[in-house]
C-alpha positions in Angstrom: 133.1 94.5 109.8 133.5 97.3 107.2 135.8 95.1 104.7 132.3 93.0 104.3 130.7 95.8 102.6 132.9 95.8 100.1 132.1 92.3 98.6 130.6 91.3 96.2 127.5 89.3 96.0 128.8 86.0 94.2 127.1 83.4 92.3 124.9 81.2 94.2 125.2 83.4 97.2 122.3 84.9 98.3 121.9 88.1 100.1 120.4 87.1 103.2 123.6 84.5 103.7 125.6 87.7 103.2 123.4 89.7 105.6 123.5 87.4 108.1 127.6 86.5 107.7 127.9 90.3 107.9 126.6 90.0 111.5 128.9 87.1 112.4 131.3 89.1 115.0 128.6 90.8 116.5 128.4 90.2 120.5 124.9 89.7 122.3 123.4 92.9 121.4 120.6 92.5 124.2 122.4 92.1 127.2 121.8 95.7 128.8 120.0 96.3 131.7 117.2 99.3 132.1 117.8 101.2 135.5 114.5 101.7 136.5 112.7 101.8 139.9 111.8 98.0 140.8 108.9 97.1 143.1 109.9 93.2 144.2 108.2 90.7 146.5 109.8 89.5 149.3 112.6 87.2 148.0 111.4 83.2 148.8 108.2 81.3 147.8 105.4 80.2 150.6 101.9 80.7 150.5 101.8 83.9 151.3 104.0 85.1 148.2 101.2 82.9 146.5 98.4 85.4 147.2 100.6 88.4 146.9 101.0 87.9 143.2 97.3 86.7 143.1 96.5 89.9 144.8 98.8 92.0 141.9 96.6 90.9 139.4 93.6 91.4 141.2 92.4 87.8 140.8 89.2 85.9 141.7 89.6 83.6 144.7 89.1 80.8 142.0 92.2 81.5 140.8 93.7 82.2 144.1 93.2 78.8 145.6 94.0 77.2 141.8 97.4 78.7 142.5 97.7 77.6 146.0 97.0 73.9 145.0 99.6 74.4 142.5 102.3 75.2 145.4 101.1 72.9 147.7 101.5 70.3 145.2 104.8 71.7 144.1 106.3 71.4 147.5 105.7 67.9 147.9 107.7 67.4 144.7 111.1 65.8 146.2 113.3 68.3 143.1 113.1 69.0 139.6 113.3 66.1 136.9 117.0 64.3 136.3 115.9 62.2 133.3 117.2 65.1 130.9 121.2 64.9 129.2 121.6 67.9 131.5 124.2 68.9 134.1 122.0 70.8 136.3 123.5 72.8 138.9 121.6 73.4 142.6 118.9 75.7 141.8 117.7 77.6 145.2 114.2 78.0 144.6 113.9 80.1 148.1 116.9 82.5 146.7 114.5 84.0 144.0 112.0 87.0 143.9 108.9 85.7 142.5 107.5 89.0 141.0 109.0 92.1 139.8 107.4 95.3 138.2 109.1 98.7 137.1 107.4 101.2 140.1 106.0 103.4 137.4 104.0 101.1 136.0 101.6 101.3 139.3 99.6 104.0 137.3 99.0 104.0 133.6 100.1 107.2 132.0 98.3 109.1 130.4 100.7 111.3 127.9 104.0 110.1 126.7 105.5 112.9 129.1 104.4 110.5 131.9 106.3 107.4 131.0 109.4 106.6 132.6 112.0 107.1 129.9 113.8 104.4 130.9 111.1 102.2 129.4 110.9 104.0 126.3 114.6 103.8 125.8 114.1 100.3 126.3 111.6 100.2 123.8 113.9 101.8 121.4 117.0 99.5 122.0 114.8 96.5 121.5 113.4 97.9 118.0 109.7 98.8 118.4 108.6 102.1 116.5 107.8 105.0 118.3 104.2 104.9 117.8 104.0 101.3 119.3 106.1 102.8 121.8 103.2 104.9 122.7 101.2 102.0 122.3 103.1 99.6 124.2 103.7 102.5 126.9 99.7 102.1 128.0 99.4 106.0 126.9 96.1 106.8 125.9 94.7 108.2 122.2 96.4 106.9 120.0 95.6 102.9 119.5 93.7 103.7 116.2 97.1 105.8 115.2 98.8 103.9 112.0 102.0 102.3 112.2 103.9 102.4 109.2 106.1 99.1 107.7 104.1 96.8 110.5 100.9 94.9 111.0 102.1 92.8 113.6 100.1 93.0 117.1 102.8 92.8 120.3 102.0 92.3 123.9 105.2 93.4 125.7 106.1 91.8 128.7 109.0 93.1 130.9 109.4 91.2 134.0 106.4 90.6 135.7 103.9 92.8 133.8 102.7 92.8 130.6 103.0 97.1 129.8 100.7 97.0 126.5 99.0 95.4 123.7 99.0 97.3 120.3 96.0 97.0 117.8 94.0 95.9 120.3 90.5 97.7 119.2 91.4 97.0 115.7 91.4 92.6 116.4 88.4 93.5 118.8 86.7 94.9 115.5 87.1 91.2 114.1 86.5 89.6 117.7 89.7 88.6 118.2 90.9 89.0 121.9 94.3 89.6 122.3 96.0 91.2 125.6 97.3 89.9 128.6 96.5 87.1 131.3 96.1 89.0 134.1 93.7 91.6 131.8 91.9 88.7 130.3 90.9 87.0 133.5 89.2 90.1 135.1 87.5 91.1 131.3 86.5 87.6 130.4 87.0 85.3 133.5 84.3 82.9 131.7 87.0 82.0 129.0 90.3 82.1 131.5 88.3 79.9 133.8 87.0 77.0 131.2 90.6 76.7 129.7 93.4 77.0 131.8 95.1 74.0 133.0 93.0 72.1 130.7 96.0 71.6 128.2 98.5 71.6 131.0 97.2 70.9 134.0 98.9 72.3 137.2 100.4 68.9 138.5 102.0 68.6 134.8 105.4 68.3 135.8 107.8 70.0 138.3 107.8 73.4 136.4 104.8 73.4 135.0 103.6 73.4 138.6 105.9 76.5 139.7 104.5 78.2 137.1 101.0 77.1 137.9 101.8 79.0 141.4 103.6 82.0 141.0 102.8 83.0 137.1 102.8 86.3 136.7 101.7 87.8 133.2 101.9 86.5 129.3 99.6 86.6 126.8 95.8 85.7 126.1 93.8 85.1 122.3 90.6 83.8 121.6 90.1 83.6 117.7 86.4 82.8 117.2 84.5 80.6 115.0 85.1 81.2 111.6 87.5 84.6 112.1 90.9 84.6 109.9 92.8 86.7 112.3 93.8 89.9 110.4 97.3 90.1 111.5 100.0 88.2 113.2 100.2 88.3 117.0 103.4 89.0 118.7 104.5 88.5 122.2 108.1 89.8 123.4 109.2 88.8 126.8 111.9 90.8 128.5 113.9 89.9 132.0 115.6 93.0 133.1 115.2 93.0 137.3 118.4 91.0 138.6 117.8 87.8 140.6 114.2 87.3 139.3 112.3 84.5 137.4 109.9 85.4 135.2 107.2 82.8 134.9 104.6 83.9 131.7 101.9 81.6 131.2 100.3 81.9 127.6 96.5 80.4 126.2 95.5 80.7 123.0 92.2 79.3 121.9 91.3 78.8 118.2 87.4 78.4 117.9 86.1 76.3 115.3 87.3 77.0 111.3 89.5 79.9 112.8 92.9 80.4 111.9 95.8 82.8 114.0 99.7 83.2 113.9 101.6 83.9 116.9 105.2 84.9 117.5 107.2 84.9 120.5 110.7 86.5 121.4 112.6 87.3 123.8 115.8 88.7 125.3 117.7 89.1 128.7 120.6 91.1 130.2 124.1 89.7 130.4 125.0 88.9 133.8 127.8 86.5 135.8 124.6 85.0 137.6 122.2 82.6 136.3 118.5 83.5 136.1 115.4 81.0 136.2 112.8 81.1 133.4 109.4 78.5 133.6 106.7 79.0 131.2 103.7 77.5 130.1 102.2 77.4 126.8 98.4 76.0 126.3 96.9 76.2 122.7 93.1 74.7 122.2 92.4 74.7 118.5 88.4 73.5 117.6 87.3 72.0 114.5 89.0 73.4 111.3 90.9 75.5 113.7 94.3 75.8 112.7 97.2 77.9 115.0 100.9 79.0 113.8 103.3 79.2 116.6 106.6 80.4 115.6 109.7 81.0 118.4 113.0 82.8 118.4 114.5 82.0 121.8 117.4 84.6 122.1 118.0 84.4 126.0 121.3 85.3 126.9 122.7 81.8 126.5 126.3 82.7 129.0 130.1 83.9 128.3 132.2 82.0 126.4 133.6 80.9 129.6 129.9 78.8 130.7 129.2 82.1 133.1 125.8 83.5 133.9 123.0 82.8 131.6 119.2 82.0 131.4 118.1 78.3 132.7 115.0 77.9 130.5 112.6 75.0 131.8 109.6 75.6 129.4 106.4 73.3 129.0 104.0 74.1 125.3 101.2 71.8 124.7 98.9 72.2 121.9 95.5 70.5 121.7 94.1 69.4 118.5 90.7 68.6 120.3 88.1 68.2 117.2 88.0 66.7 113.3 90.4 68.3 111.1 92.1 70.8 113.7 96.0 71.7 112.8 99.0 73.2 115.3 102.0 73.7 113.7 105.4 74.7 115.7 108.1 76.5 114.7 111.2 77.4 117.0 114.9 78.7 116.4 116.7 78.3 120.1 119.9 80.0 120.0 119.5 81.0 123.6 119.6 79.8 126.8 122.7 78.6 129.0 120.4 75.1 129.9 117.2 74.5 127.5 114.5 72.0 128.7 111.7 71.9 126.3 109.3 70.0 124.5 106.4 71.4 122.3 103.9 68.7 121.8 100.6 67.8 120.5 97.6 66.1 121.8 96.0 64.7 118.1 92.4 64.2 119.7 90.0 65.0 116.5 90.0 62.8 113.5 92.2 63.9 110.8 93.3 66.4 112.9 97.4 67.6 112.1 100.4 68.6 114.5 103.4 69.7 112.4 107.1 70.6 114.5 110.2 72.5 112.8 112.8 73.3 114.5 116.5 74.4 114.8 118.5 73.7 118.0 121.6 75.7 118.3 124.3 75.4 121.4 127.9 76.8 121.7 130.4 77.2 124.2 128.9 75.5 127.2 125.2 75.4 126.3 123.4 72.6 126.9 120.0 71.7 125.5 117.9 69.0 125.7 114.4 69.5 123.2 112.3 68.0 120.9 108.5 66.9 120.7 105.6 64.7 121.7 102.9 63.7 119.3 100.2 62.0 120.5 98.1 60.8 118.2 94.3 59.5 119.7 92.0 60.1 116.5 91.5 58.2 113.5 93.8 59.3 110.5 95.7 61.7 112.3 98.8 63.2 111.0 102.3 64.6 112.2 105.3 65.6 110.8 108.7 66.4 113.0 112.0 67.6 111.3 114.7 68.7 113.8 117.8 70.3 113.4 120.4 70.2 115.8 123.9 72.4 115.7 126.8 71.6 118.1 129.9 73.8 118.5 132.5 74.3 121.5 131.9 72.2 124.2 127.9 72.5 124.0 125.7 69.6 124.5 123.0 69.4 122.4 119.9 66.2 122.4 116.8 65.8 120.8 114.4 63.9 122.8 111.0 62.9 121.2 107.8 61.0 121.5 105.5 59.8 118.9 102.9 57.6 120.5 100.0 56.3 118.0 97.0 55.0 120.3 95.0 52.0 119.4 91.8 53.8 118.5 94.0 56.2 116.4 93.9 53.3 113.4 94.8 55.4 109.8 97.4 57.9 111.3 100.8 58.6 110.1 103.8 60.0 111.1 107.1 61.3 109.5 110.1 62.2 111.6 113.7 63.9 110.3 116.0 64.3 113.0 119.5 65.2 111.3 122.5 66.7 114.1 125.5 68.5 112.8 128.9 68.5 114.8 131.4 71.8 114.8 134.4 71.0 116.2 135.5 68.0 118.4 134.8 68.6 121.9 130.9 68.9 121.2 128.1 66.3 121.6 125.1 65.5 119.9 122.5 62.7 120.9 119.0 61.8 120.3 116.4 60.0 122.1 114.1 58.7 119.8 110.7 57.2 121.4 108.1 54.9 118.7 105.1 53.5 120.2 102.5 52.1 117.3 99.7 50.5 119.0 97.5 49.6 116.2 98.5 47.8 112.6 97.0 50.5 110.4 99.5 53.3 110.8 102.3 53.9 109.5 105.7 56.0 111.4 108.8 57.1 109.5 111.6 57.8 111.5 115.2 59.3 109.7 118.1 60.2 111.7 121.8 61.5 110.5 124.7 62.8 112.4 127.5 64.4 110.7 130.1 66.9 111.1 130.8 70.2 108.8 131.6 68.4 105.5 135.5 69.6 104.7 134.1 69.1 100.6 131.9 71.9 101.1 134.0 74.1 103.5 136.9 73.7 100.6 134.6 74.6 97.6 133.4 77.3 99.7 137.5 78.6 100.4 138.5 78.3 97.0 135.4 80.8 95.9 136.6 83.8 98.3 135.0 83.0 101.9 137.2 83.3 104.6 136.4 80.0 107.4 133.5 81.6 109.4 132.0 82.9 105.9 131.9 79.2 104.5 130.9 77.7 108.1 127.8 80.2 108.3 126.8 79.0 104.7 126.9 75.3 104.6 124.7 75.4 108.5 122.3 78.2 106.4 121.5 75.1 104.0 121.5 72.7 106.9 118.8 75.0 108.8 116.5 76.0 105.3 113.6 73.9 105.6 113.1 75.2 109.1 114.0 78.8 108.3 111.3 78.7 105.4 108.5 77.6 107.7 108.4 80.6 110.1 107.0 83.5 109.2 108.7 86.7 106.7 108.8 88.4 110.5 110.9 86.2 112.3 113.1 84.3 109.0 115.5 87.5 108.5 116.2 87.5 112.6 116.5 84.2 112.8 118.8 83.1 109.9 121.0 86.5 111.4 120.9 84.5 115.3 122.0 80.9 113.2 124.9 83.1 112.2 125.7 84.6 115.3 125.1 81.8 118.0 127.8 80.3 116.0 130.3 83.1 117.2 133.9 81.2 117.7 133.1 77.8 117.0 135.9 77.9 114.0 139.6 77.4 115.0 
């Protein structure tokens, strides 16, 4: 990569495209594994595992039997869904461990000499400062200590167990709540109990219920009334424990006339295996409430060969539940060997607004199958959905979305821009388009391309100095920008580098 240094910056080339060409070449830079001490659960999932990971967390009995119902519901369900343009492999459900946590995270340390440095080189790998390190390591004294270059809040969640929030006291100064499930439902059970499942209920869908059972950790905000969060919240989910799901569930609650950002990442360790992720995502937003949720999905996505990789079954709802509320979703999926996901929006309050951007990569053997649901139930409600889908190798990539416009929702609008871009000739691209309009006062738009890499542009591109893979990063930069410029200065840099490098081999 050193001969990339020396170029020039040409006309009409931008540094970023050169930044993120630069990193073309470069192999999944995540896929190590942290040799640390590992306390599993018995491998399997009955009732008993159940309460032992209700017992972890030190949970109400609530909660305890909300879980059971969850698994007694699951196991009634004959398998998971076959609707999706996915070859699904057997997935032994009873070959899995259910919880995982590093054994020296039984005790919270109390000096930085204390934590395992295994975590902290960890920490170090993934690109989180020192001080968070501290932070994020659960050692005590030195929350209020500044972090220069950053005012980004992460909850850290490796395996099982969320290991720290940063900048907690300075959001609790504003009332914003921001640290894990399992913390929030023993310091404010009154909130956990009045919203979860109430966006995604526990008999959801096949994976929604497994998660329902057997979640382990993830993340918790409540924004209230009237409070501009003062930074953006982060959450940062690591697998490293081999043959282990990890199951985060996440609820964010905007209160009325609030406003929050949240990012979520996440990586995984390379390995010849596949591993199981199920998530759940809930978001309320109130009256005038409006949420940013912005996504790069980085799990390891498999060798060029279709080996190993992360099966990713993931269910986000967001629910605009009062006048004038606003969600808007913003994901880069570059990850993943099999992607099943579909962040939607319940449009309940009148004038209320669900926005979705999105960039679907797959390469090699990938297969993903995403896209959206808007509901809309208010009067004058409004969504917009543009996808962008990238195929390369022999990946299979589909979007799949809903817009459903009720008959009391008379005034709404929606505008969808679903365009799919072809690499090579063994690839596939599809889409599944759904339009229900049940009353004569709205209005949907729906627009839909499928193309291949134009040759024009690959040739204009040759003839100025880029060698293939230079001119192929470029012209799918431009396909991707409207997404790209939606997601927050945090995640845009990463994610225009991942467009680049997800597309690793897919020339010649």
């Amino acid at each position: 990569m050193a001969a990339f240094d020396e170029i020039p910056l040409r006309e009409g080339v931008d540094q970023e495209t050169v930044d993120a060409v630069r990193s073309v070449g470069e192999r999944y830079k995540y896929g190590f594994s942290t040799d640390v001490e590992t306390e599993y659960a018995p491998k399997g999932l009955n009732e008993d595992i159940v309460r032992l990971i209700s017992a972890k967390n030190e949970e109400p009995e609530w909660l305890t039997e909300w879980r059971l119902r969850a698994y007694r519901r699951w196991v009634q369900l004959d398998e998971h869904p076959t609707w999706a343009m996915l070859r699904l492999p057997e997935i032994d459900f009873q070959d899995q461990y259910y919880y995982a946590r590093p054994k020296s995270m039984a005790v919270r340390p109390k000096s930085l000499d204390e934590v395992d440095p295994q975590l902290l080189a960890t920490y170090a790998k993934l690109g989180i400062p020192l001080k968070e390190q501290m932070i994020l390591a659960g050692v005590e004294g030195v929350e209020g200590a500044p972090v220069e270059g950053r005012r980004v809040a992460v909850d850290a969640v490796f395996d099982s167990v969320s290991v720290g929030t940063t900048f907690k006291a300075e959001l609790a100064r504003a009332g914003v709540i921001f640290c894990s499930i399992s913390e929030a439902v023993r310091e404010h059970p009154e909130l956990v109990r009045k919203y979860l499942g109430s966006v995604v209920p526990y008999s959801d869908n096949f994976y929604a219920t497994l998660n329902s059972a057997v979640y382990s950790d993830g993340s918790f905000v409540y924004v209230p009334p009237g409070v501009r969060c003062p930074m953006e919240l982060s959450t940062y989910f690591r697998i490293n424990a081999e043959n282990t799901g990890q199951f985060e569930r996440t609820l964010i609650i905007a209160d009325k006339g609030s406003y929050v950002s949240y990012l979520e990442g996440c990586t995984a360790p390379k390995r010849d295996t596949h591993q199981l992720h199920a998530a759940v995502v809930e978001i309320v937003a109130l009256e005038d409430a409006e949420v940013k949720y912005s996504t790069v999905q980085n799990w390891f996505p498999g060798d060029e060969e279709g080996r190993g990789g992360v099966f990713n079954f993931v269910t986000k709802r967001a629910d605009c539940r009062e006048a004038r509320a606003k969600v808007m979703w913003t994901q880069v999926e570059t990850g993943s060997a099999i992607t099943w996901k579909y962040p939607s929006c319940l449009l309940r309050g009148e004038g209320s607004q669900g926005e979705f951007y999105s960039i679907a990569i797959a390469n090699n053997w990938q297969q993903a199958d995403t896209g959206t649901k808007m509901v809309h139930l208010g009067k004058n409600t409004r969504s917009r959905i543009v996808s962008k889908g990238i195929s390369a190798g022999r990946a299979q990539n589909t979007y799949r979305g809903l817009v459903s416009v009720h008959p009391k929702a008379t005034g709404s609008r929606n505008y969808t821009q679903c365009d799919s871009l072809l690499i090579g000739g063994d690839c596939g691209a599809h889409t599944v388009p759904y339009i229900e309009c049940k009353n004569n006062s709205s209005r949907v738009e729906h627009e839909a391309t499928t193309s291949k890499v134009d040759e024009d542009q690959l040739f204009y591109c040759r003839q100025r100095g880029m060698d293939e893979e230079e001119a192929v990063a470029l012209v799918v930069n431009g396909f991707c920008r409207e997404v790209l410029q939606a997601l927050p200065m945090e995640f845009a840099i990463e994610a225009q580098k991942l467009v680049a490098i997800s597309l690793e081999g897919s020339v010649g």
